[in-house]
C-alpha positions as CSV (number, residue, x, y, z in Angstrom):
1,X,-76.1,150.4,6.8
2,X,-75.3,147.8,9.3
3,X,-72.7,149.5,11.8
4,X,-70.7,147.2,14.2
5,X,-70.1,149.5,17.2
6,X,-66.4,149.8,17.7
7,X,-67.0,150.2,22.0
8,X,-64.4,147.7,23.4
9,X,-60.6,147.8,23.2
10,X,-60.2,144.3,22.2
11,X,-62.1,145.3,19.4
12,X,-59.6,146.7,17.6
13,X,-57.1,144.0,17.9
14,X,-60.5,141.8,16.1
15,X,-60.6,144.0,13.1
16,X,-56.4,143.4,12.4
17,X,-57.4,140.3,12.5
18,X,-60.4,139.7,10.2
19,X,-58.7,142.1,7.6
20,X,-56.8,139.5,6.5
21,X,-59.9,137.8,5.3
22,X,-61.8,141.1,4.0
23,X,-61.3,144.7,4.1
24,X,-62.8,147.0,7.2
25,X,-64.0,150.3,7.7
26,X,-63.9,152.5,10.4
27,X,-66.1,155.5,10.5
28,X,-64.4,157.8,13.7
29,X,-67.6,159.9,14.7
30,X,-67.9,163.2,16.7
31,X,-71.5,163.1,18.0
32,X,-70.9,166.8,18.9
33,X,-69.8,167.9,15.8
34,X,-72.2,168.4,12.8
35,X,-69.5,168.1,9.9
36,X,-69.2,164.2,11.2
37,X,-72.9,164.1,11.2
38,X,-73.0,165.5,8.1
39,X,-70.2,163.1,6.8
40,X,-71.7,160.3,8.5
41,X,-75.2,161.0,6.8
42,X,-74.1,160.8,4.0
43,X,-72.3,157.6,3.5
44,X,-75.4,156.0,5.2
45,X,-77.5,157.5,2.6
46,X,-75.3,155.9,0.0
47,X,-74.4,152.6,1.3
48,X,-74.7,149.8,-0.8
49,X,-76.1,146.4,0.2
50,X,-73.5,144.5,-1.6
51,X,-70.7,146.8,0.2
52,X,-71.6,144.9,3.4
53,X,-71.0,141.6,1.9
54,X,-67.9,141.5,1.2
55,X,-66.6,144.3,4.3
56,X,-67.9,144.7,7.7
57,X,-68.1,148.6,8.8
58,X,-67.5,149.7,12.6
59,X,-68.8,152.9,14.1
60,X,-66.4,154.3,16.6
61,X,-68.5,157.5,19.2
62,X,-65.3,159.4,19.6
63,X,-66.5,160.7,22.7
64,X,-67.8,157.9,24.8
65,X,-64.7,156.0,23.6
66,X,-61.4,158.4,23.4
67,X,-59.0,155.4,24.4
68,X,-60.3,153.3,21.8
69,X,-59.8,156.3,19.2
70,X,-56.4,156.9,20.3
71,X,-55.4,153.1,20.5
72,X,-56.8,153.0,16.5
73,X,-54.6,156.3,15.9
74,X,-51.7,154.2,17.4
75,X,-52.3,150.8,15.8
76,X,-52.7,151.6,12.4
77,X,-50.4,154.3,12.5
78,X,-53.0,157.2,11.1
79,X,-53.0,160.6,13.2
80,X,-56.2,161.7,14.9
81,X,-59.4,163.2,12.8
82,X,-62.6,163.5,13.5
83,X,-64.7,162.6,11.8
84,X,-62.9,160.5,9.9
85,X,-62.9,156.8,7.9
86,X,-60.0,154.0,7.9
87,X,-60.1,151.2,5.4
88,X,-58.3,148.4,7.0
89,X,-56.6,145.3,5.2
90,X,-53.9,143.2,6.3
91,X,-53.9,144.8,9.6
92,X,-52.6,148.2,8.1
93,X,-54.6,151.1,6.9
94,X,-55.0,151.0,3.3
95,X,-56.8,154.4,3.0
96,X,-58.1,157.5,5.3
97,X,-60.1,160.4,4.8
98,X,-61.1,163.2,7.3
99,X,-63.9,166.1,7.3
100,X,-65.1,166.8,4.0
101,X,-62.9,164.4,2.1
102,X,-65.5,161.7,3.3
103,X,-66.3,160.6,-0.5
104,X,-68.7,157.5,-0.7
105,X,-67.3,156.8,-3.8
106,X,-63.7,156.8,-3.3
107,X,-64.6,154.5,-0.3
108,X,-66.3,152.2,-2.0
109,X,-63.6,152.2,-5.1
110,X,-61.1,151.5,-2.0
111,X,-62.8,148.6,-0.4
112,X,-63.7,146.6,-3.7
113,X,-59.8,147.4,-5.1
114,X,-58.5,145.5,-1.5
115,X,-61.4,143.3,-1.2
């Protein structure tokens, strides 16, 4: 899986903006919590190929980068999780999912029905 780090503020304004062309996710990780690792595991383990061709996926380290967590909170309206995934399109959240309701397949079924 080929993970654009979310690490900048200005990023997030970016990813409103290329929605509009294709849908994003953003995978909020606790690197101090082993459910997010666990989570995160396993969405890399089932990543498709094609899934990055048509989406671009950003990695947000929730605790390098709590501003940048709490300014995606804010922008696309979604309380704070962790870990948790945002599908973006149209500069709105289109889906999220926290803990163990990380489901590759409902993630993938959300970015091709947007895409």
């Amino acid at each position: 899986m080929n993970w654009k780090q979310l690490d900048k503020l200005n990023i997030v304004e970016e990813i409103k903006t290329k929605s509009a062309e294709y849908p994003i996710l953003i995978f909020k990780h606790s690197t101090r919590c082993s459910i997010s690792s666990m989570a995160l595991n396993r969405l890399e383990r089932a990543w498709k190929a094609e899934l990055s061709e048509s989406s671009e996926a950003y990695l947000l380290d929730l605790i390098k980068n709590r501003e940048i967590s709490n300014a995606v909170a804010s922008t696309f309206d979604v309380a704070h999780q962790s870990p948790q995934v945002l599908v973006i399109k149209d500069g709105k959240c289109v889906y999220h999912n926290s803990h163990m309701g990380i489901s590759f397949q409902e993630i993938s079924q959300q970015l091709a029905s947007v895409a």
